[in-house]
C-alpha positions in Angstrom: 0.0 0.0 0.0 0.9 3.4 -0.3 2.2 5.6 2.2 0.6 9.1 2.4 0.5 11.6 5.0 -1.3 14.7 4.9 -1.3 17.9 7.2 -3.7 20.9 7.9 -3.2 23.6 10.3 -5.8 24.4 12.9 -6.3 26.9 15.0 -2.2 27.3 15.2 -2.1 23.3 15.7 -1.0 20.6 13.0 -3.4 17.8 12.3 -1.8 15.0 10.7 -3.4 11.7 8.3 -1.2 8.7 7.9 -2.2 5.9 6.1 -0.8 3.0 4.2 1.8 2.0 7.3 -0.3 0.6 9.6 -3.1 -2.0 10.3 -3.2 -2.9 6.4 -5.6 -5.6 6.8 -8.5 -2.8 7.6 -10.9 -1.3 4.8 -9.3 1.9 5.8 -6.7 2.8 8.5 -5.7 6.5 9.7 -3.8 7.6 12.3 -5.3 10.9 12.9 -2.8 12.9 15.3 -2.2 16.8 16.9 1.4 17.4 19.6 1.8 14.0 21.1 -2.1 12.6 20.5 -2.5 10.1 17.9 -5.4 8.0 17.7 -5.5 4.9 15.5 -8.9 4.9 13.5 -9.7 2.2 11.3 -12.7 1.5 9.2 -13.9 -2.3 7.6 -17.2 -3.4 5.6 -18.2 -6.9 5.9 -18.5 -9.0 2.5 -22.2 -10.3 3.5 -25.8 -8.1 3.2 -27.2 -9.0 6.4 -30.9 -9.2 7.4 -31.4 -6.2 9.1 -33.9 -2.8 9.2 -31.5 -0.6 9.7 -27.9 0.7 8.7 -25.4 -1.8 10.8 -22.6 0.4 11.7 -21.1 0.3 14.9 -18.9 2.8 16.3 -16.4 2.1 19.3 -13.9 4.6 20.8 -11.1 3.2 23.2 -8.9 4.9 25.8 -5.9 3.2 26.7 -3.6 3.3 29.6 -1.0 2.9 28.2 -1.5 5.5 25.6 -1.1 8.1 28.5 1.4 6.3 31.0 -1.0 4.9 33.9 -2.0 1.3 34.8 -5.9 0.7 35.2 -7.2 0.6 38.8 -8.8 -2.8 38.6 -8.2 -5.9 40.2 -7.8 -7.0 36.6 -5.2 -4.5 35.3 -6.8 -4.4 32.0 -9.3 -2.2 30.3 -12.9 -3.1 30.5 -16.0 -2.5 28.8 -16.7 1.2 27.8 -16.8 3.6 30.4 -19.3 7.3 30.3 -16.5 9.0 28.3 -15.8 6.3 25.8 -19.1 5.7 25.0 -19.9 9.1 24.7 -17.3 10.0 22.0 -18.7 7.4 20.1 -22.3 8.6 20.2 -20.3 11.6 18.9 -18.5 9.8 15.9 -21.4 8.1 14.7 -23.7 10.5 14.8 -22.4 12.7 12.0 -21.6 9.8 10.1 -24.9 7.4 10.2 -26.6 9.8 7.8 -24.1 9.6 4.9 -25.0 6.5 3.8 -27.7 4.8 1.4 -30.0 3.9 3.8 -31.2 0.7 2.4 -27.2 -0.6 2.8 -26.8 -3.9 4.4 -23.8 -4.6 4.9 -22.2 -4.6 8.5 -19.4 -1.6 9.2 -17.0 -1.2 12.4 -15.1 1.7 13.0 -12.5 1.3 15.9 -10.8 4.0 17.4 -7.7 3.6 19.5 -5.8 6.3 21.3 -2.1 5.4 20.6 -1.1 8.7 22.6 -2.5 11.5 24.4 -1.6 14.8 25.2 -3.3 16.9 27.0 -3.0 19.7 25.3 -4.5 18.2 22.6 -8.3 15.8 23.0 -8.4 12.9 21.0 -12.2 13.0 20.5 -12.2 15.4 17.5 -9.3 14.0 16.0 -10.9 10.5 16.2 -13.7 11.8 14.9 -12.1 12.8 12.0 -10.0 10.0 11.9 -13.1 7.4 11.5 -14.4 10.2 8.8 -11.2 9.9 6.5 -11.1 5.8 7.7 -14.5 5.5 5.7 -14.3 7.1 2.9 -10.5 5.7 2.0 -12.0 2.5 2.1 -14.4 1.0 -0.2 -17.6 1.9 2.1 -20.9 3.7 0.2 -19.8 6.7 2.1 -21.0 9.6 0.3 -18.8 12.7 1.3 -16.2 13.0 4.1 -17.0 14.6 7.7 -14.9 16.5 10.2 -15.0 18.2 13.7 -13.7 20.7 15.6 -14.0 22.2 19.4 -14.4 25.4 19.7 -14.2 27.3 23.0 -14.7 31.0 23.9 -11.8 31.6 26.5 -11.3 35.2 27.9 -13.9 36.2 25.3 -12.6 34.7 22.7 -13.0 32.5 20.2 -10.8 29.7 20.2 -10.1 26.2 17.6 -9.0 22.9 19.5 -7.6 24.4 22.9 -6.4 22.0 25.4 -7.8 21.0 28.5 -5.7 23.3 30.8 -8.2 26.1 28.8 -11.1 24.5 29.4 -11.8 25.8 32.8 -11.4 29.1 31.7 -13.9 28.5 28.5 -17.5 29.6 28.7 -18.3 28.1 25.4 -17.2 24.6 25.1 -18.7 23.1 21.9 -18.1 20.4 19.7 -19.3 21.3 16.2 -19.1 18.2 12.7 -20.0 19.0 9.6 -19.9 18.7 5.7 -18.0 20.8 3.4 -21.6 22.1 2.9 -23.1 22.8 6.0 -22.7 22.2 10.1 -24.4 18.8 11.0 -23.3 18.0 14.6 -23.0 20.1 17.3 -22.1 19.1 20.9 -21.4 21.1 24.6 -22.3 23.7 27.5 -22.0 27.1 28.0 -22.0 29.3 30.5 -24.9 31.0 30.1 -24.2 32.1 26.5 -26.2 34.0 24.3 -27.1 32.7 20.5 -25.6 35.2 18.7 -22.1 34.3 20.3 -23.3 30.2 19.3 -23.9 31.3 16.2 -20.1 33.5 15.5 -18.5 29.9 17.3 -20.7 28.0 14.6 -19.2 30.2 11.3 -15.6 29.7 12.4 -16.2 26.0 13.2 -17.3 25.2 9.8 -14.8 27.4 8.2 -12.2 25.2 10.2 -14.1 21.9 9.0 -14.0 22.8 5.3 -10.3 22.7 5.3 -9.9 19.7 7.2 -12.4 18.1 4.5 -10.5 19.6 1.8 -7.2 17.2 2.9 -9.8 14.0 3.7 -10.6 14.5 -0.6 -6.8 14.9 -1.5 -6.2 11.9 0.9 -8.8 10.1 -1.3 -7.9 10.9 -4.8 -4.2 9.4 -3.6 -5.5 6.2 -2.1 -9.1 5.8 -1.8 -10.1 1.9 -3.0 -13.4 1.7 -5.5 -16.9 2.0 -3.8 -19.0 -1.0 -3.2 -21.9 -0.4 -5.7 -25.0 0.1 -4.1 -28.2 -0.6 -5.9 -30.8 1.1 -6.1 -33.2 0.7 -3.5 -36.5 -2.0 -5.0 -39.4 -0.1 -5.9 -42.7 -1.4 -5.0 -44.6 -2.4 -7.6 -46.8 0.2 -9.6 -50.1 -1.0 -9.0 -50.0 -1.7 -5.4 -48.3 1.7 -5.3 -51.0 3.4 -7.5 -53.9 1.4 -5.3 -51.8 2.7 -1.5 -51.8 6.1 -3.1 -55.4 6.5 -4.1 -56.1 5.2 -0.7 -53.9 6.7 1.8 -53.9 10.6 2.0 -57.5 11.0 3.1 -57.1 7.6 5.4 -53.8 9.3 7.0 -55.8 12.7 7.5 -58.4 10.9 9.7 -56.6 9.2 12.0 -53.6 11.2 12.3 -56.4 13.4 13.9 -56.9 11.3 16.8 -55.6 12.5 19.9 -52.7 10.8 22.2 -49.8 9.0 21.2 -50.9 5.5 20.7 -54.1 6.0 20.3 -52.7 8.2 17.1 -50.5 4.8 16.4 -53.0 2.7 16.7 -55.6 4.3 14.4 -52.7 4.4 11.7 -51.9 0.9 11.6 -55.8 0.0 11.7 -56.3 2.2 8.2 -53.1 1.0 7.1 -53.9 -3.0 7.5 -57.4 -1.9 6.3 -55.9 -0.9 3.0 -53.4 -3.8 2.6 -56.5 -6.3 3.6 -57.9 -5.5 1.1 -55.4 -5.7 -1.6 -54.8 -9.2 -0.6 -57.9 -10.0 -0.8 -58.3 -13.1 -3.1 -54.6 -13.7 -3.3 -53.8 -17.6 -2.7 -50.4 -17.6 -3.3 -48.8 -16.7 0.4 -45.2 -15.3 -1.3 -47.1 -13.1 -3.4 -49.5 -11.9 -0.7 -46.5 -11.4 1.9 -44.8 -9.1 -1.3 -47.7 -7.2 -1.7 -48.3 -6.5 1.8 -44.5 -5.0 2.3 -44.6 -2.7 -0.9 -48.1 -1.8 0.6 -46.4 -1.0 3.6 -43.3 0.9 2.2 -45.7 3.0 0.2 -47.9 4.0 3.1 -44.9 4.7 5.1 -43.4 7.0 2.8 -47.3 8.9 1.9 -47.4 9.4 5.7 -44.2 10.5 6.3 -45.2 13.6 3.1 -48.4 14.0 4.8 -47.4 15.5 8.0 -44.5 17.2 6.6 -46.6 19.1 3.9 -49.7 19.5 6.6 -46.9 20.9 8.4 -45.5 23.6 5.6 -48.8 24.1 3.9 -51.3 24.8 7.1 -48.7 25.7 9.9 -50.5 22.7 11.7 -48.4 19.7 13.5 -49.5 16.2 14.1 -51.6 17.2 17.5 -53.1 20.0 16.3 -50.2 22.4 17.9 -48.7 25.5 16.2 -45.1 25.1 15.2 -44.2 27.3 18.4 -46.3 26.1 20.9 -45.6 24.2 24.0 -47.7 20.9 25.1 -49.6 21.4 28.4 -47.1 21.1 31.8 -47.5 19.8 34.9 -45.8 19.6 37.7 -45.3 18.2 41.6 -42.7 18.6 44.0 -41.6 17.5 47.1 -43.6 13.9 46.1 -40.5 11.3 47.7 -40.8 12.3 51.3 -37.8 10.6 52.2 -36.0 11.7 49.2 -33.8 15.0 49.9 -35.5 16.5 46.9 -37.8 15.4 44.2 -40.0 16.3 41.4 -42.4 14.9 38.7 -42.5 16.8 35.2 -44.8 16.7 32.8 -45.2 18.2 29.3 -48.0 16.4 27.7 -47.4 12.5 27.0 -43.3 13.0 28.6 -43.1 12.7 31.7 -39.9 12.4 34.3 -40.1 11.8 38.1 -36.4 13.0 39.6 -34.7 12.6 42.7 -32.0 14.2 44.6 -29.9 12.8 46.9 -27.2 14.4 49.1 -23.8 13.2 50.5 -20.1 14.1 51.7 -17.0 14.0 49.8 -16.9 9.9 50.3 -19.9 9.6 48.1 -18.3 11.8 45.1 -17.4 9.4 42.0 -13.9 8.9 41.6 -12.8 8.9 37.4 -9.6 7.4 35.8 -9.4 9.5 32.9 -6.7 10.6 30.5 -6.1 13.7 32.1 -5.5 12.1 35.2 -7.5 11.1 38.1 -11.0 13.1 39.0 -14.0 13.7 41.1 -17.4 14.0 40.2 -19.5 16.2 43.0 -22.7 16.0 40.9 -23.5 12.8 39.2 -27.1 12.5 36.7 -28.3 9.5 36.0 -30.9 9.0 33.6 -33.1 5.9 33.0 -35.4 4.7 30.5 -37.6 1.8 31.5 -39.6 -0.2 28.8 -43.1 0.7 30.4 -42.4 4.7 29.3 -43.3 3.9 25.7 -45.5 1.1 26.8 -43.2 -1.6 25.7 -42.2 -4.9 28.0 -38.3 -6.2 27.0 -34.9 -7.6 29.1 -33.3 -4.9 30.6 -29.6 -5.5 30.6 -28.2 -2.2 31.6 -28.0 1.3 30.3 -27.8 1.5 26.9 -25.7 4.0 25.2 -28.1 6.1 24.6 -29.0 6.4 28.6 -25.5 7.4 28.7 -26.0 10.3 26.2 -29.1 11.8 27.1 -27.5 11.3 31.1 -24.8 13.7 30.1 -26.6 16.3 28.3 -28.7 16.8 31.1 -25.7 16.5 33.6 -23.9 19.4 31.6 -26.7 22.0 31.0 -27.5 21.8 35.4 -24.1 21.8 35.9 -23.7 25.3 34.9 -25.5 26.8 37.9 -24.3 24.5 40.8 -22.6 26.3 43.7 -19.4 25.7 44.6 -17.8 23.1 46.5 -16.6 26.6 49.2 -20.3 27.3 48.9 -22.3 24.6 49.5 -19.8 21.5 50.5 -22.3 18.6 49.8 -21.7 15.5 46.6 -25.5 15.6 45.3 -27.0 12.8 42.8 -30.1 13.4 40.9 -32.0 10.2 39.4 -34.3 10.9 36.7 -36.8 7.7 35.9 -38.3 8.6 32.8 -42.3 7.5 33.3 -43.8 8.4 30.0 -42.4 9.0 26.8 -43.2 10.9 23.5 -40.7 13.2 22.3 -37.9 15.0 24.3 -37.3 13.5 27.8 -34.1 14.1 28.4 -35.1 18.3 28.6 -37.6 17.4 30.6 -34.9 15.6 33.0 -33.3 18.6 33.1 -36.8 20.7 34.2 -37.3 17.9 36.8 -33.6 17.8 38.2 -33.9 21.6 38.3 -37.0 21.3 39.7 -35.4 18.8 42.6 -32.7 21.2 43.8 -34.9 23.4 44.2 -37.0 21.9 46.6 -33.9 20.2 48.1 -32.7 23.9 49.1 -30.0 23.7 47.0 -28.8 27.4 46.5 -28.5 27.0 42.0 -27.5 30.2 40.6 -31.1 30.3 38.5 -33.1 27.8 37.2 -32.4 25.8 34.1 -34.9 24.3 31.6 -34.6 22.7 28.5 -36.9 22.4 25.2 -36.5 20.0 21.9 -36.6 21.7 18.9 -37.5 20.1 15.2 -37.3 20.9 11.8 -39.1 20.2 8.6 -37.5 21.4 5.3 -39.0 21.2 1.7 -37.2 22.9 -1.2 -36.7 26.5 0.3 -40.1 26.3 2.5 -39.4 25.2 6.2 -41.1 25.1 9.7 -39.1 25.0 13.0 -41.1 23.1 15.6 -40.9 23.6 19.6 -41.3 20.6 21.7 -41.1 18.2 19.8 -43.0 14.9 19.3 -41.4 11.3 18.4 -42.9 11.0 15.4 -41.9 14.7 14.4 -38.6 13.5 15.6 -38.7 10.4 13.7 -40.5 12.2 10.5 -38.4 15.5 10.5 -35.6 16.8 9.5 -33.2 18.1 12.6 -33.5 17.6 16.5 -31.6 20.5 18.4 -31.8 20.3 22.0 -30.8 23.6 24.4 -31.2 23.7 27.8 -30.5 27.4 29.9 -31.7 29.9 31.9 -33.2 33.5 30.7 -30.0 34.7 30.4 -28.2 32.5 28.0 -27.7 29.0 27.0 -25.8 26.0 29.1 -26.2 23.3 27.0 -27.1 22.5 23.3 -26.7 19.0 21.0 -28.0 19.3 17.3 -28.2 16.4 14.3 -29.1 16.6 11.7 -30.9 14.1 8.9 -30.1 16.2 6.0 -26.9 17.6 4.2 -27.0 20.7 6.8 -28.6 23.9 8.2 -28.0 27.4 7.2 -27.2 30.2 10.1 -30.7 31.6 9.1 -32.4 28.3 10.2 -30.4 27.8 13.2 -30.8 32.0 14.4 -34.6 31.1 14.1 -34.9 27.6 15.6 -32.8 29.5 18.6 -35.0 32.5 18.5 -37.7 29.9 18.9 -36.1 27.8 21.7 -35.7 31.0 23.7 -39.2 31.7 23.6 -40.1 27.5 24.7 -37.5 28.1 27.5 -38.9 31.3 28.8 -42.4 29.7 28.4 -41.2 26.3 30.4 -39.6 28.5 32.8 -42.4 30.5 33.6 -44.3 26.9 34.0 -41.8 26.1 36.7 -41.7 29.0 38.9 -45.8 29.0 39.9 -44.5 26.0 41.3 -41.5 26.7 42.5 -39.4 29.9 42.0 -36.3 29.8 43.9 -35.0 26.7 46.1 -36.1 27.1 49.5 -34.7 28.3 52.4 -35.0 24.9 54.8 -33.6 21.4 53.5 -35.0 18.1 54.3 -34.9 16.7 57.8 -33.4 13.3 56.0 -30.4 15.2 54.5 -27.4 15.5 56.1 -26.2 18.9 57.6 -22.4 19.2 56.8 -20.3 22.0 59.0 -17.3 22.6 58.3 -14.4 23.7 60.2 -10.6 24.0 59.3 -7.7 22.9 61.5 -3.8 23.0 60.9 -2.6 20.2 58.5 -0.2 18.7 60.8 -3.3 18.2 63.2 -4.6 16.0 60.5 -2.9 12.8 61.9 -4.1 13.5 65.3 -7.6 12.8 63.9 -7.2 10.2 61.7 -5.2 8.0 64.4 -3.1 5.0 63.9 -5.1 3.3 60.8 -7.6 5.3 61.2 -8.9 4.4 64.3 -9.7 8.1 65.7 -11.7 8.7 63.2 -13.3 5.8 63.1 -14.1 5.5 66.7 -15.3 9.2 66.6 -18.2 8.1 63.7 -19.7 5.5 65.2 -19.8 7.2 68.7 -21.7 10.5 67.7 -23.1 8.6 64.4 -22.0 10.9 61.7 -19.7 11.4 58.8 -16.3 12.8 58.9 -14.1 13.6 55.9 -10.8 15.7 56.1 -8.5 16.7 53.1 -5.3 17.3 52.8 -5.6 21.2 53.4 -7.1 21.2 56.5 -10.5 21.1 55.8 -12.8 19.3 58.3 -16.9 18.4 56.7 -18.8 16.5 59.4 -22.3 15.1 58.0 -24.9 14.5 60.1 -29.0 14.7 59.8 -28.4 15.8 64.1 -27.5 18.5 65.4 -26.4 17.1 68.4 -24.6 14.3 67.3 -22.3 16.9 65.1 -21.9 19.1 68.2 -20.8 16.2 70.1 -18.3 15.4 67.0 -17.0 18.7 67.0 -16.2 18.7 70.4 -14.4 15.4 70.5 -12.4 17.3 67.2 -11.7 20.4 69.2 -10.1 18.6 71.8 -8.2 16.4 69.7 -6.7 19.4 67.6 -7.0 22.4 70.3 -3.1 23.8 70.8 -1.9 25.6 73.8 -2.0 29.3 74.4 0.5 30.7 76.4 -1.2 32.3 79.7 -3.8 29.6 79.5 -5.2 27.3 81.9 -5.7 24.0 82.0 -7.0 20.9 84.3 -4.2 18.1 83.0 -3.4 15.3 84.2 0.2 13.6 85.1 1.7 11.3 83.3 4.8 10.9 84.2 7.4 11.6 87.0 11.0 12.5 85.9 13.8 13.5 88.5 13.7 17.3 87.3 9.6 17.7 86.8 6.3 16.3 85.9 4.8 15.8 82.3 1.1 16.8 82.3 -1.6 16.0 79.6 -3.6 19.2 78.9 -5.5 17.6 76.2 -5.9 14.1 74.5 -2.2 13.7 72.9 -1.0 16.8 74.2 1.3 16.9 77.3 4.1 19.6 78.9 6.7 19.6 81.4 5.6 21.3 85.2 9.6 22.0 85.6 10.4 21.2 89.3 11.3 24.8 90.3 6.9 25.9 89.1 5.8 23.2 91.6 5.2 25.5 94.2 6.3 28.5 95.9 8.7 26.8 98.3 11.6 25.1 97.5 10.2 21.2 96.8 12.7 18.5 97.0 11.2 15.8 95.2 8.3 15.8 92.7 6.8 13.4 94.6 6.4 15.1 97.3 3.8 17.4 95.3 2.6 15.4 92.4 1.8 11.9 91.5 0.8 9.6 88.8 -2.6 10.7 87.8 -3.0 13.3 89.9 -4.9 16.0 88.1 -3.5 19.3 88.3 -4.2 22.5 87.2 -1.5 24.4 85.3 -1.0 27.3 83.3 0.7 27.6 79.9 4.3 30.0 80.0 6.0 29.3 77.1 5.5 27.2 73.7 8.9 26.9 72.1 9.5 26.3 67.6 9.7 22.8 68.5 6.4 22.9 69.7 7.2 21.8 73.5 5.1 23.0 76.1 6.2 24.5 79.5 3.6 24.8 82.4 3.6 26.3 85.7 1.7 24.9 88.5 2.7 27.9 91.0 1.6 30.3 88.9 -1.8 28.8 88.8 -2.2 28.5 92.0 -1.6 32.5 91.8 -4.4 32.4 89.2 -6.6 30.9 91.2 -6.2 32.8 94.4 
């Protein structure tokens, strides 16, 4: 094979393509790399059509250890199955990609990518992205026209390509944006608050960026790119069951796409739809012939529903329910409905409908992460689950799925934004979201409902955060941007774009798209319109609740804080731990200490953190010269006494401060476990402790 590597400059950085060196066996193999990251992408198309309904391409992203000098944390010492950030830069890769294909295509396609290297300063997810991109279409995959990403970030108010992660903190606007050479057709991340105007400047230099990486995918194709698998055309259905479906359908769809609720809507459908195919089979012995008539019957209606709606749509201004494109579905909402729960809600927005908890712990119940950049903590976890009953389903449920995972995260990001700090409000919270019904957009209304719980858990959020589903339905140069989106307009249309915020700007947004792209005119006014939805849902949740309130529940723990001087930190902790320990299960609370000093005891009693503090106090209190204290002796020595003032803390009662005579022998003052009272005159640098027992006595005169 031969060996070609192409470069393109980015944002200041070099992103490299090599091909023709390595893993030769693959359809297509790119090492896609920026500074020290290179990820190894590679890109194969099984010989076989297979069976299936849909396009069988998988997508897998893999971190490796190795690839950044660590050795995993497991007993097993090897990398398991796909963790949260794994599996979310593969929702990421595929999702621009899926749509580039012939739909009808059978064949099954893997795309692996495998970090070989990673620097920080430079993330491996847009460089696998558009690794897999120029993977596919250098092999001999139907893929119609190559894809590329960028990040862009706004960092001390400005706009910035493919920073590294050292910047991120400092970004406001962290967004992942893929695309054609055409037109943006992925976009991924959270603001700060951002307004759509600054989305929309971050969205123009993105693409500009992705047009030249595109431009080197081509050249890298004209020098090595294998032949395309030919594709037929997908079968028609034959003319007269097609002319028979069409003279039959429209008015049938009209009727009982009129019905109201979701399956109720379904079911009507497939009634006038089996109506119209019985009766085309009518008469027909042959069982082959009748099963062939049935499916073009069926692929016909399917394709005069999906034009019905869309032109209903277009032509009248009128969606599927009866709703104007900009209009919100009825809301509803509880809170406060888990008693035991430290906060909860139930949100509803017509046939969606999310019940959220909140739960609240210390600094032992954050998650701990092994990622590239290093070990982390995660203070506010969000997970999100999708039960079969939501969509009135029953099937195995074998764990979260990957979409779970993605819709968990979104969610997770745009609440995020308005947290308080870990100075402010010292608590590790975890919201659950149980989605209980389902059509169209429950992940935003996870985020209304997590909102919703903080609130009530009296967690102080900066504002509250809502989020709203946008759609889109394009003909020729005629289009319709919808708010709040069905399923079936999800399914039927064109673009879902999801933004979650506050009124003041935007903290999170994801966008795909099913067509080549979306000019800035469509996005400003499918942004305009989520604004409005926002507002709207917004509004919705303050007559329930406004602001989160001032009292939290008697189940959560109350954390105080207190800070003490590091070296004091071992005085706590004990001998493996067995201060600490002993102090937990004797007031029945939680303790946690870091390195700096800081002290959080957790406790749903007041007393029992009193009682901690106290036992804390005395194990870390320090003398103060002119003091007084009660101690006890400890020991006799020829020249003095030693004397515990406090729990690990003694001093020396020289012989001469016995009394105010002349004493000849300790003894003849002080003995073993006597208790004495002494005053503190003089702490030297080493810490050591002198007391005076005549000088209290003076005191105490």
């Amino acid at each position: 094979m031969k060996h070609v590597v192409k470069t393109v400059e980015i944002g200041g950085k070099t992103i490299e393509f090599d091909t023709g060196k390595y893993a030769k066996q693959a359809g297509g193999a790119v090492i896609c790399s920026c500074g020290d990251s290179r990820v190894l992408v590679t890109a194969v198309t099984g010989n076989a059509e297979r069976p299936f309904d849909f396009l069988p391409l998988t997508v897998m992203y893999q971190d490796r250890n190795g690839a950044y000098g660590t050795i995993p944390g497991s007993y097993f010492k090897r990398e398991g199955r796909s963790d949260e950030r794994e599996t979310l830069i593969s929702r990421m890769i595929d999702r621009p990609i899926r749509p580039l294909f012939p739909k009808h295509f059978r064949r099954e396609m893997q795309i692996i990518a495998t970090v070989m290297s990673f620097d920080r300063d430079n993330e491996t997810d847009v460089l696998a992205m558009c690794g897999a991109s120029a993977a596919m279409y250098i092999s001999d995959a139907p893929f119609s026209q190559p894809v590329a990403g960028v990040r862009v970030c706004e960092i001390d108010g400005e706009l910035v390509l493919n920073p590294g992660y050292d910047d991120w903190e400092k970004a406001t606007i962290n967004l992942v944006f893929a695309g054609t050479a055409d037109a943006i057709t992925m976009v991924e991340g959270e603001c700060q608050e951002a307004q759509e105007d600054r989305i929309l400047d971050a969205l123009e230099l993105a693409h500009q960026a992705i047009k030249e990486i595109v431009a080197v995918i081509e050249e890298l194709h004209a020098e090595v790119g294998k032949p395309r698998i030919e594709v037929a055309p997908a079968p028609e259905p034959d003319a007269k069951v097609a002319a028979a479906i069409e003279a039959i359908a429209p008015e049938a769809i009209r009727a009982a796409a009129a019905t109201e609720g979701k399956h109720e809507r379904s079911a009507a459908l497939k009634v006038a739809r089996n109506e119209a195919i019985a009766g085309l089979v009518e008469g027909v012995d042959d069982p082959d012939e009748a099963k062939a008539i049935a499916g073009d019957a069926k692929k016909v209606w399917k394709a005069i529903e999906k034009a019905s709606m869309r032109q209903t749509v277009i032509q009248t201004g009128k969606r599927i329910d009866g709703r104007a494109t900009d209009e919100i579905r009825d809301i509803w909402i509880e809170v406060g409905v888990a008693p035991r729960a430290h906060g909860s809600a139930i949100f509803t927005r017509g046939e969606t409908q999310a019940f959220v908890t909140l739960a609240m712990g210390t600094d032992l119940d954050a998650q701990r992460l092994e990622i590239p950049t290093g070990r982390a903590e995660r203070r506010f976890m969000l997970t999100y689950n999708f039960p079969p009953y939501c969509t009135g389903e029953a099937y195995m449920i074998r764990g979260p799925k990957r979409r779970e995972v993605g819709h968990g995260a979104l969610a997770r990001r745009a609440v995020l934004q308005v947290l308080p700090t870990k100075e402010d409000f010292p608590y590790v919270m975890r919201s659950t979201a149980e989605i209980m019904e389902s059509n169209g957009s429950s992940s935003m209304a996870t985020v209304c409902g997590t909102t919703l719980a903080l609130m009530d858990a009296g967690v102080p959020i900066k504002a509250p955060v809502a989020g709203i589903a946008m759609g889109l339905v394009k003909e020729g140069d005629d289009y319709a941007v919808l708010s709040d989106i069905l399923g079936a307009e999800d399914h039927l249309g064109d673009m879902d774009f999801k933004v979650t915020g506050t009124t003041e700007g935007i903290t999170a947004f994801q966008m795909d798209t099913k067509i080549a792209g979306v000019t800035r005119e469509v996005m400003k006014k499918a942004m305009e319109q989520a604004k409005a939805g926002r507002v709207h849902i917004l509004g919705e949740m303050a007559k329930v609740i406004a602001e989160p309130r001032s009292e939290m529940s008697p189940h959560a723990p109350r954390i105080t804080t207190i800070h003490i001087k590091p070296d004091k930190i071992r005085d706590i902790i004990g001998p493996g731990g067995k201060v600490i320990r002993s102090i937990q299960d004797t007031c029945t609370v939680k303790i946690n200490v870091d390195d700096s000093g800081r002290v959080d005891i957790a406790s749903v009693s007041g007393d029992n953190t009193d009682k901690a503090l106290a036992m804390i106090r005395e194990i870390t209190q320090e003398a103060e010269i002119g003091a007084l204290y009660v101690g006890v002796v400890k020991r006799i020595v020829d020249f003095g006494a030693f004397v515990e003032i406090f729990p690990g803390t003694d001093g020396l009662i020289h012989i001469s401060h016995l009394a105010h005579e002349r004493v000849g022998k300790v003894t003849d003052v002080l003995n073993e476990g006597d208790e004495v009272l002494v005053r503190v005159i003089d702490v030297d640098r080493a810490g050591k402790i002198r007391l005076s027992r005549k000088e209290a006595l003076d005191a105490s005169a």
